[in-house]
C-alpha positions, 0 to 999 in steps of 0.5 A: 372108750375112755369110759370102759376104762374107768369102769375097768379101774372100778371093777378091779377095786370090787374084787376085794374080799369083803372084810369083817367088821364093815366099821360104822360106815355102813353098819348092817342095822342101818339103811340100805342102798337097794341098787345093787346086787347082795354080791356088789353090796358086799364088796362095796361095803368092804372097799368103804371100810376105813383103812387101818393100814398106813404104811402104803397107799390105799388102791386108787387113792389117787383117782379121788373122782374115779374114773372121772378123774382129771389127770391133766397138768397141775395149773390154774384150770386144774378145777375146769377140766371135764370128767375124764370118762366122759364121751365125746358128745358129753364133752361138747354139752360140757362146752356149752355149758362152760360158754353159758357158765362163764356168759356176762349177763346184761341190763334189759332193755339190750339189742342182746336179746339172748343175754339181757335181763339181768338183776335188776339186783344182782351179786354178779354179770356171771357164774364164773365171776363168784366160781372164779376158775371153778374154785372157791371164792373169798371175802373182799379185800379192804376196799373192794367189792363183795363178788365171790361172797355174799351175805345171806338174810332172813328172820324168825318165822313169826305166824303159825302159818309161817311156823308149818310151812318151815316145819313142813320144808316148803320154805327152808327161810323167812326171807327179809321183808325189804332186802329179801334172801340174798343182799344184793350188792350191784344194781343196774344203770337206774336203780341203787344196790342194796348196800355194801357188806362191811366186815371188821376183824378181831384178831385173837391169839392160841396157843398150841400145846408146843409153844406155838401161837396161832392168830385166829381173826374174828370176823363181826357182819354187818351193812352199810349204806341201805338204799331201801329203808332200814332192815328188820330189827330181827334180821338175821345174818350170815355170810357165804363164800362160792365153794370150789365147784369140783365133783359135784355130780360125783355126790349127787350119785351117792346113794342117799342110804349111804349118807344115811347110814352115817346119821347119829342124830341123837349120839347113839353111840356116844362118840359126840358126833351126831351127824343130822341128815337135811331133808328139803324139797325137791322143786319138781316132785315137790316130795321132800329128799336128803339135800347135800348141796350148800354151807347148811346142805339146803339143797336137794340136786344140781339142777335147783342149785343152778337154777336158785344162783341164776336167781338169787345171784344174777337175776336171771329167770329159768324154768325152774324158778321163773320170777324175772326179778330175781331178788326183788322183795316185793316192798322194792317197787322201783326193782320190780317195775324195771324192764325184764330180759323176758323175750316171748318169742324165746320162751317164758324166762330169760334163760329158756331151755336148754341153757339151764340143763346145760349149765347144770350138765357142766356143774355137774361133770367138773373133774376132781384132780388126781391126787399128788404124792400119795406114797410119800411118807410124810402124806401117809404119815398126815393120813394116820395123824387125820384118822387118829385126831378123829377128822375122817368120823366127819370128813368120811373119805369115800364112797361108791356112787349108784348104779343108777346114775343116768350119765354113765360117766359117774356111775359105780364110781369109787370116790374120795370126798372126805365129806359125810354130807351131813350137819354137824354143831360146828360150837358157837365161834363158828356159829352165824345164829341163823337156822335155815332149813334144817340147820339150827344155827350152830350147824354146818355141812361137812365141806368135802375136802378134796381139791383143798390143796389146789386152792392157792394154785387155782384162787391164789389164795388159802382162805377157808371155811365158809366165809374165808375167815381162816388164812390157812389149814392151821387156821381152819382146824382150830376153828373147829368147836362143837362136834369138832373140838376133839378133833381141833384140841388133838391137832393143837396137842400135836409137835410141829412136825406133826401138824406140818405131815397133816397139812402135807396130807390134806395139800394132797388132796 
């Protein structure tokens, strides 16, 4: 089957001798994967190792998902296609779950018993309407309506009691008194949304060490026409756009030792990069895990992912998170007192099982595209440019994930995210002053880079970072502060030519 033919392409990849220095990847002082064998652990360590030779591809590059990568035509759905190693029966949950991913919800009470309950504030009818084609969403034009960007909301703890239970991961934010976690934009028939995001844009100007200027947009937040009393004068706010949706169950079968063993809180080394792992949750087992999920890795699984966006984004109970009014503080009586799509004789939520478990099935077996042009001189030429301006310390190209996952679509897989999943001090420009779980208000996620060059393709746009305030890749880079300024300042000392092999390379991904 397919699968045994993904397996065999990784397998061949672990016959590589192991090679000395291991790199700082997977030092042997630091935590250990306990799924493999001494033997695979070696071999594993060696085929992670960051590579020094940039004169050729390294083996399978261009399968950046593994076995699970996508092959498929280049086009629109290249972010929609179904884990390459998947089986047939694997194929169908996949299909249903795409029908319930692209499913438009509806107000209750509705003759649609199955698709009411929506809102009674929500952000969107339907996943795909913020993961439009499974890619990355983008603030508002002028004069349009925030879909596939929202704005995230809270404020200071201010007891004791409140202090404990951030401290302790029960709650990762102090939601808004009146306007709750999440601004909700869209209300149903009888009830008034929240308000409208507003977004100014300053443009500043750099300069490159060549010459060139650059124009950065500086982008101020803030809302308009509230329909339920004024905010807190301490609210906190910070905007989010949807990220591409691509390999996601790929990194939840990286083992956590792995993500771990990247960690240099405390800079240790003195490189001036303290990667921070972000612990949170689990809703189930209510024990606390490493969470990579998220713009500040708030997250712990998939499963809690979807089930927090059919919540907090459509309105929609499941039985992972049950209030039938989603998004509705406690202070919006009018909201809370609005019909539920809650149907007894279909279960307790409005999304009973199994549509939670498959929608999540489905997040979790979108494809990575295959890598295009690996061997060309100008992307090797980008690669040795990305590894020596610093960017793959954070961006860390590749890991193998754990012999344990249970779909066997990705386990044992050699993978290429160019993420370490950790939080990093992105410097003030990028800083929205809003700490939530265990991200300080500096601090991001690295986002995973592959499938970037199909942005424009997929989205039929280049708008990056976590509120698509950059235009483009030169952009992107020049916003990096902090952690990331070497990198940035390295990138603005390099000729034209040079940053144009750059971006080739990052196009290829």
């Amino acid at each position: 089957m397919r699968f045994a033919a993904g397996m065999a392409i990784f397998a061949a990849a672990l016959t590589v001798p192991l090679a000395l220095p291991i790199g700082a990847a997977i030092g042997l002082d630091r935590p250990v994967r306990d799924d493999l064998a001494p033997k695979d652990l070696a071999r594993v360590r060696a085929v992670t190792t960051p590579t020094t030779d940039f004169t050729k591809p390294e083996d399978f590059e261009a399968m950046p998902g593994g076995g699970a990568t996508s092959t498929k035509l280049v086009n629109r759905d290249s972010f929609s296609q179904v884990s390459a190693n998947q089986t047939f029966a694997g194929e169908d949950r996949f299909k249903l779950g795409n029908a319930l991913f692209r499913k438009l919800w509806v107000s209750s009470p509705s003759s649609t018993e199955a698709s009411d309950g929506l809102g009674p504030l929500f952000n969107a009818r339907s996943c795909q309407s913020c993961h439009i084609k499974d890619g990355r969403g983008r603030p508002p034009r002028p004069g349009e309506d925030a879909v596939s960007m929202f704005l995230r909301l809270s404020v200071p703890p201010s007891t004791e009691e409140e202090r404990r239970k951030l401290a302790t991961h029960e709650l990762s934010r102090i939601p808004e008194p009146t306007y709750g976690g999440q601004f909700q934009t869209f209300a149903t028939p009888g009830l008034k949304p929240e308000g409208r995001v507003v977004i100014d844009y300053d443009e500043r100007q750099v300069a490159l060490a060549d010459g060139t200027t650059a124009s950065l947009r500086h982008p101020t937040y803030s809302v308009a026409d509230l329909a339920y009393g004024p905010m807190a004068e301490n609210v906190l706010m910070s905007p989010r756009v949807a990220p591409p949706m691509i390999g996601l169950g790929l990194v939840e079968q990286i083992e956590p030792a792995d993500i771990l063993a990247l960690a240099d809180p405390n800079d240790a080394d003195g490189d001036g990069i303290s990667g921070k792992p972000s612990m949170a949750r689990d809703p189930k087992s209510g024990e606390p895990v490493l969470a990579r999920f998220g713009w500040k890795a708030t997250i712990p699984t998939i499963e809690t992912q979807t089930a927090e966006a059919f919540s907090g984004d459509i309105g929609i109970s499941t039985p992972l998170v049950t209030d039938a009014f989603g998004e509705c503080s406690i202070a919006q009586t009018i909201c809370r007192d609005a019909p539920s799509g809650v149907q007894p004789r279909l279960g307790e939520v409005e999304a009973p099982d199994p549509i939670l478990g498959l929608v999540t099935f489905y997040s979790q077996n979108l494809a990575v595209p295959a890598r295009r042009d690996v061997d060309a001189p100008d992307v090797l030429k980008g690669k040795q440019l990305f590894y020596d301006a610093g960017c793959a310390t954070c961006h860390t190209p590749k890991f193998v994930t754990s012999r344990n996952a249970k779909d066997k679509a990705l386990r044992f897989q050699l993978i290429w995210p160019y993420s370490d999943f950790l939080l990093h001090d992105m410097g003030d420009g990028l800083a929205d002053g809003r700490p939530v779980g265990d991200a300080d208000g500096n601090e991001w996620r690295t986002p995973p880079l592959w499938g970037i060059g199909l942005t424009e393709i997929v989205n039929g746009h280049t708008l990056f970072l976590h509120d698509g305030r950059a235009r483009n890749l030169t952009e992107a880079i020049l916003w990096h502060g902090g952690e990331g300024k070497p990198a940035r300042d390295a990138y603005a000392e390099m000729d034209k030519a040079d940053r144009a092999a750059l971006h080739v390379f990052l196009e290829s991904l």
